[in-house]
Z-matrix of the N, CA and C atoms (Angstrom, degrees):
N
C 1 1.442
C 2 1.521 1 108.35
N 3 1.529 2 100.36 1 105.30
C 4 2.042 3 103.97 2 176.88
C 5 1.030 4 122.15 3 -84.95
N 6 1.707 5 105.27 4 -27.90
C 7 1.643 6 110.20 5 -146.00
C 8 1.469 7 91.02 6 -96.00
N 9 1.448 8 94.76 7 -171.25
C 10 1.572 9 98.52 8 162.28
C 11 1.533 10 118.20 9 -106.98
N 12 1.235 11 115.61 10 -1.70
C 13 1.484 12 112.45 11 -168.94
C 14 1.750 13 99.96 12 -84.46
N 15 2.034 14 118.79 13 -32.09
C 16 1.463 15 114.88 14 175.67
C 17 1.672 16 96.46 15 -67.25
N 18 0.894 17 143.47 16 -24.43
C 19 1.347 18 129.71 17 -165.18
C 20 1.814 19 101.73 18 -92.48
N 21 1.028 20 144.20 19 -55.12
C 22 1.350 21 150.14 20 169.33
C 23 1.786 22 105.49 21 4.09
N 24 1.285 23 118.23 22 -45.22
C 25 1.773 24 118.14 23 179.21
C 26 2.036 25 99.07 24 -57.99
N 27 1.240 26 111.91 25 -41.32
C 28 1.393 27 122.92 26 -173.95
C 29 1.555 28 106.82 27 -53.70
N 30 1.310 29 128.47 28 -15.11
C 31 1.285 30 122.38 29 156.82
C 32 1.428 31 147.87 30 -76.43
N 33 1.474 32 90.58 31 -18.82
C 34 1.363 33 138.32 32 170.18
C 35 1.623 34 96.91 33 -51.81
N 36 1.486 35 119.68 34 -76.44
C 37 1.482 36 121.49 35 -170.01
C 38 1.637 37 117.86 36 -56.25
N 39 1.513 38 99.04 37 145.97
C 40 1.692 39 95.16 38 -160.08
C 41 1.841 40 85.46 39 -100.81
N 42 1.488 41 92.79 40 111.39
C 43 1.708 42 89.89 41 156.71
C 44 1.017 43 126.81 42 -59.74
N 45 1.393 44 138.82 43 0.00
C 46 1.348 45 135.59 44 -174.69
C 47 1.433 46 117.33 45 -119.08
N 48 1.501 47 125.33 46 8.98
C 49 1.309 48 127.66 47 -153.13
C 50 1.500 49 114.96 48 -68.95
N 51 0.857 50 110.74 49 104.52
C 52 1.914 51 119.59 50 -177.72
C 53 1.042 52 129.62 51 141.83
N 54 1.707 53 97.81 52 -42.57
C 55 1.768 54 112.81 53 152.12
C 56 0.617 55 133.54 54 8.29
N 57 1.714 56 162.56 55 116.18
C 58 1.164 57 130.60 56 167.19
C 59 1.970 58 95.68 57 -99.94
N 60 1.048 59 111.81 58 128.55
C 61 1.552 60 109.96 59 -177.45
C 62 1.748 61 119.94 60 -127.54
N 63 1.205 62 125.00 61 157.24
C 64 1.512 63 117.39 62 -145.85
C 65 1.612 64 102.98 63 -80.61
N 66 1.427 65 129.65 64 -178.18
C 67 1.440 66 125.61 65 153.47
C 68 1.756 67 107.72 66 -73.25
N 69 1.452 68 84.99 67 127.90
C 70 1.458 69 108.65 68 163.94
C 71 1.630 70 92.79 69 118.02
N 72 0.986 71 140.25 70 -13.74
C 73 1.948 72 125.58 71 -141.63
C 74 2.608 73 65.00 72 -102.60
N 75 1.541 74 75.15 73 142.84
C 76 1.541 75 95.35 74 -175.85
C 77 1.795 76 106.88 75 -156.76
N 78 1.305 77 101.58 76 175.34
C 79 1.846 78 93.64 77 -166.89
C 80 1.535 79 95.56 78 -115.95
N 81 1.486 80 127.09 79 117.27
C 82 1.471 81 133.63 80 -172.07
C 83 1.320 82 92.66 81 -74.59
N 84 1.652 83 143.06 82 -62.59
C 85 0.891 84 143.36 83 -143.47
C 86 1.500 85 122.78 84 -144.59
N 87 1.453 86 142.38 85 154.26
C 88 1.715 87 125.48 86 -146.64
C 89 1.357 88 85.04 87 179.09
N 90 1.471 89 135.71 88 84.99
C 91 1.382 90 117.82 89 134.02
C 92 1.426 91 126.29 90 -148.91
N 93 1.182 92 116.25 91 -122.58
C 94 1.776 93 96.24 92 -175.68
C 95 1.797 94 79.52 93 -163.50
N 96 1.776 95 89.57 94 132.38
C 97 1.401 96 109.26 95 -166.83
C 98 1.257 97 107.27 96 -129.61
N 99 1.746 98 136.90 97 -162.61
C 100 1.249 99 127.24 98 177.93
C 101 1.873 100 95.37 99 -132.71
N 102 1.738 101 119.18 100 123.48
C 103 1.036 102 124.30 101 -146.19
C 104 2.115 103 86.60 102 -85.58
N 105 1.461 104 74.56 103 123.09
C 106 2.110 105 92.85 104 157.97
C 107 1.349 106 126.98 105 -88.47
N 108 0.952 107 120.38 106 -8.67
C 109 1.927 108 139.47 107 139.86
C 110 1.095 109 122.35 108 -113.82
N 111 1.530 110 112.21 109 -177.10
C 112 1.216 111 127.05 110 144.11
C 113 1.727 112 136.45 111 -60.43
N 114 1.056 113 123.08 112 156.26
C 115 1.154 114 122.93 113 -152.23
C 116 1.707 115 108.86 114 -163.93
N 117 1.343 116 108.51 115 153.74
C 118 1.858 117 116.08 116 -173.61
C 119 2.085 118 88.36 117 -109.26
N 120 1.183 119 118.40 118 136.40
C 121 1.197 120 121.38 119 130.57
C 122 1.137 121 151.35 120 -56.63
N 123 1.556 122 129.71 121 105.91
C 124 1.787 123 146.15 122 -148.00
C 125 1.356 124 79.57 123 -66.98
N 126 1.357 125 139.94 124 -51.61
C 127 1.862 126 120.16 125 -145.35
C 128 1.395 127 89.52 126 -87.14
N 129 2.067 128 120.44 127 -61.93
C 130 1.634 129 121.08 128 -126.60
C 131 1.533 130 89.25 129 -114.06
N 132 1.272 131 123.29 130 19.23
C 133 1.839 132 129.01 131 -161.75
C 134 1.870 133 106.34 132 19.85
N 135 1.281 134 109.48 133 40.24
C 136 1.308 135 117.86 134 -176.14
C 137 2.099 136 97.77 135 -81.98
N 138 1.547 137 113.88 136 167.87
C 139 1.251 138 108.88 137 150.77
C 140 1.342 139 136.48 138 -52.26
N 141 1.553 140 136.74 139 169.98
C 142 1.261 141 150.49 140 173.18
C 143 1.149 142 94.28 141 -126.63
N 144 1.479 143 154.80 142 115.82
C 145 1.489 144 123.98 143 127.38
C 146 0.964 145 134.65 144 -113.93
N 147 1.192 146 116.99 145 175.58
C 148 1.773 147 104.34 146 -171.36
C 149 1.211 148 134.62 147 -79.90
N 150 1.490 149 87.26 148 167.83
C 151 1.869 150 96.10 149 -144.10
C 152 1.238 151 133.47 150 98.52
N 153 1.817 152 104.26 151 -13.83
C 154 1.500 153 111.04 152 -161.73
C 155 1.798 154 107.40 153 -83.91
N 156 0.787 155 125.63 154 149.32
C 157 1.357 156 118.99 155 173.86
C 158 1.543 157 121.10 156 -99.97
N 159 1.669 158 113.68 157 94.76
C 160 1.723 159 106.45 158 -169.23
C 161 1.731 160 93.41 159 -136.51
N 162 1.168 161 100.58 160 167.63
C 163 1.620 162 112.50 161 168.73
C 164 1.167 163 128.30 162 -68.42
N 165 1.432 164 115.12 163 132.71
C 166 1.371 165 114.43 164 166.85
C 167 1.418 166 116.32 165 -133.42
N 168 1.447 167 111.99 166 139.95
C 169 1.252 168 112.80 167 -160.38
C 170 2.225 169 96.36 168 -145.57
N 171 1.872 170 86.53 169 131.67
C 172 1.553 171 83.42 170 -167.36
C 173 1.764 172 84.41 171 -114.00
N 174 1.873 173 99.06 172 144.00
C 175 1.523 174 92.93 173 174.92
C 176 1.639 175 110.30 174 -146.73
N 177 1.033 176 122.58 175 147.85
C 178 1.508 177 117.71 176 -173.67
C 179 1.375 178 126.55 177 -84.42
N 180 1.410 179 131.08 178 83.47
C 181 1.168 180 120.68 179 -178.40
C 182 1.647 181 91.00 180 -103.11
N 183 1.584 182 115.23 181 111.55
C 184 1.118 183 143.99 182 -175.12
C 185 1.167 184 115.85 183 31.77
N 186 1.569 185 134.76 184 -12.64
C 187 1.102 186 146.25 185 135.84
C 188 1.609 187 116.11 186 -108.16
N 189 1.577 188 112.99 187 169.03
C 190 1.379 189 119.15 188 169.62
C 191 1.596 190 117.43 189 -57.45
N 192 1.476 191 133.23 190 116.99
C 193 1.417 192 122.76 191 141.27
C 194 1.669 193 128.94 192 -109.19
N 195 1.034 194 90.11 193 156.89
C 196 1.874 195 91.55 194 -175.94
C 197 1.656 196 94.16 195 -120.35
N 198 1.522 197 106.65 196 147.54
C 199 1.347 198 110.07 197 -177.94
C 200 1.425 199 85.88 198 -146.84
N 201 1.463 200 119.95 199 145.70
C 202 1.414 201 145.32 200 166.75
C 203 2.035 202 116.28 201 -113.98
N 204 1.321 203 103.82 202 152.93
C 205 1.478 204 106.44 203 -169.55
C 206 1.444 205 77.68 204 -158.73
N 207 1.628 206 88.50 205 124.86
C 208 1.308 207 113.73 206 -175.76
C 209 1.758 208 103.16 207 -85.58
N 210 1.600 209 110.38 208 177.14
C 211 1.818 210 108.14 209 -147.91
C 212 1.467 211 91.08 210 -68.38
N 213 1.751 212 135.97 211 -39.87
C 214 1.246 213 143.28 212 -166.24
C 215 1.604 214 107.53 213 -59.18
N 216 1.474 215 112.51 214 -46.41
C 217 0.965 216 118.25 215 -170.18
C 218 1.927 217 100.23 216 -84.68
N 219 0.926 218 148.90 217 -14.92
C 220 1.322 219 129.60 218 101.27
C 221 1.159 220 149.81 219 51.17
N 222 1.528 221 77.32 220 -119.16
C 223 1.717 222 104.09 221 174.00
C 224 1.368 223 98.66 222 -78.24
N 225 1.476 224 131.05 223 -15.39
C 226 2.035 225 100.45 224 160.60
C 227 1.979 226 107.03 225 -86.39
N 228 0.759 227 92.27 226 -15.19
C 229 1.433 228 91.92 227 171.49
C 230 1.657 229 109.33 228 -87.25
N 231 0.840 230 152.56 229 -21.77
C 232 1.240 231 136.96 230 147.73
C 233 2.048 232 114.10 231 -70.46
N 234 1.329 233 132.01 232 -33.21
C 235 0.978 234 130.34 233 147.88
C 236 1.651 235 116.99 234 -38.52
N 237 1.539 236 130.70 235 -60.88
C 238 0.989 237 129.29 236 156.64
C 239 1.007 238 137.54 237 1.65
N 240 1.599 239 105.84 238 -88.51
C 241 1.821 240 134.96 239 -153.07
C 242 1.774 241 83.84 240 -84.53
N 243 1.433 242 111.26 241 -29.37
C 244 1.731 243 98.98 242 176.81
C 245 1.433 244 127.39 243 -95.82
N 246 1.185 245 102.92 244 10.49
C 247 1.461 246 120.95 245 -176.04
C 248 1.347 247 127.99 246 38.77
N 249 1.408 248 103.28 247 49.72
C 250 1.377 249 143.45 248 -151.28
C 251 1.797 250 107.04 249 -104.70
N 252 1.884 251 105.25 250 43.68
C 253 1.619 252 112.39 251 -167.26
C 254 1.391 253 91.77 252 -152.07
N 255 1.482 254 114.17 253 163.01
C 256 1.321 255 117.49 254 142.33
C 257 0.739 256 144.24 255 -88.37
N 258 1.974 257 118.30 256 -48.42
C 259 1.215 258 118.95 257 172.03
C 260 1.382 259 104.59 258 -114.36
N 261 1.588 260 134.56 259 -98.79
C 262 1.273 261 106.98 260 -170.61
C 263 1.664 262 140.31 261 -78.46
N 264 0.882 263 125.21 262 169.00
C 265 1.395 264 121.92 263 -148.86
C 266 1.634 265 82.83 264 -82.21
N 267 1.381 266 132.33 265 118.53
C 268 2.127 267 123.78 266 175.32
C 269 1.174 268 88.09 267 -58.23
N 270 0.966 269 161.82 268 -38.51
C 271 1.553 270 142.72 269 -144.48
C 272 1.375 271 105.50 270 -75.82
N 273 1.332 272 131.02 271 -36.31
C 274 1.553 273 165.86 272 172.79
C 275 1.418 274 77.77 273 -45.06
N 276 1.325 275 134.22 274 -98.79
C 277 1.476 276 152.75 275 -172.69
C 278 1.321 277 118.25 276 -25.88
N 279 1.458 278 123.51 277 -61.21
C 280 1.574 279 140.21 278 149.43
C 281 1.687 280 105.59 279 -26.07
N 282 1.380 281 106.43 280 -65.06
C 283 1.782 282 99.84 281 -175.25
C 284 0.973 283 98.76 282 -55.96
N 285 1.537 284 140.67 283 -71.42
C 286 0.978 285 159.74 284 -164.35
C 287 1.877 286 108.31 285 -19.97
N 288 1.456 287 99.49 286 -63.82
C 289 1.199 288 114.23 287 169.36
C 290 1.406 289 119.37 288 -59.74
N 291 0.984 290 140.50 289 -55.04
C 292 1.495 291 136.21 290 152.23
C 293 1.415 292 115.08 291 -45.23
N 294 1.554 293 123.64 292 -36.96
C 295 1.733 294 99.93 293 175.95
C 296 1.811 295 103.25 294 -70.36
N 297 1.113 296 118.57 295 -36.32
C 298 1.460 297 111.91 296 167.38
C 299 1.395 298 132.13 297 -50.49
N 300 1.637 299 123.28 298 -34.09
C 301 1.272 300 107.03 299 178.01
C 302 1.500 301 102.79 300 -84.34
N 303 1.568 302 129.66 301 -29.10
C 304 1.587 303 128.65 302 170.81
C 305 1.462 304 107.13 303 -50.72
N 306 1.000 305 122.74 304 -49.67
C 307 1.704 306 119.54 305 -177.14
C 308 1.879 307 110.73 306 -70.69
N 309 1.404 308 96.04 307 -9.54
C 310 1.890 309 109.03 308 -175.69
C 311 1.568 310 113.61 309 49.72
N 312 1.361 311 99.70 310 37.45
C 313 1.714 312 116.14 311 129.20
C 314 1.374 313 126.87 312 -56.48
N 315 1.340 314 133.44 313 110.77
C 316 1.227 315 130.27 314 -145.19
C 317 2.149 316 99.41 315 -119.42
N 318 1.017 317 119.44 316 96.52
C 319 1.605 318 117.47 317 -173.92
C 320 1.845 319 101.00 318 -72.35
């Protein structure tokens, strides 16, 4: 997936689903751009670089945050929201990989 129009379902998936989050915290901004730096991945703490085409989505929990999802992380998020798997959900896998390099589990 290069473009941005196969990736567009990837906005669809709620990075936050379970959350419990306060009144007022809301999402200013949600789309998928082409990165002019470098950049960390919000789900898989994988790279961004430029040129890459991933989501970015800015949202206010009582202050401004910006979170990026690199193109892989993505394309399981458009797999996802379309239920486009058999058995486990990749998106599952993607976190997975990011709770591992935060804990500095090293694959």
């Amino acid at each position: 997936m290069t473009d941005k129009k196969s990736l567009q379902d990837a906005l669809y998936f709620d990075l936050f689903d379970g959350d419990f989050g306060e009144p007022g915290d809301s999402e200013l901004s949600n789309k998928i751009v082409k990165g002019r730096q470098n950049y960390r991945c919000f789900v898989c703490e994988g790279p961004i670089t430029p040129g890459e085409l991933h989501r970015y989505s800015v949202w206010k929990f009582g202050e401004i945050n910006t979170f990026r999802s690199c193109n892989e992380c993505c394309k399981a998020m458009v797999k996802s929201v379309n239920c486009d798997y058999e058995d486990e959900d990749p998106i599952d896998h993607r976190y997975s990989l990011g709770e591992e390099k935060r804990n500095g589990v090293h694959l």
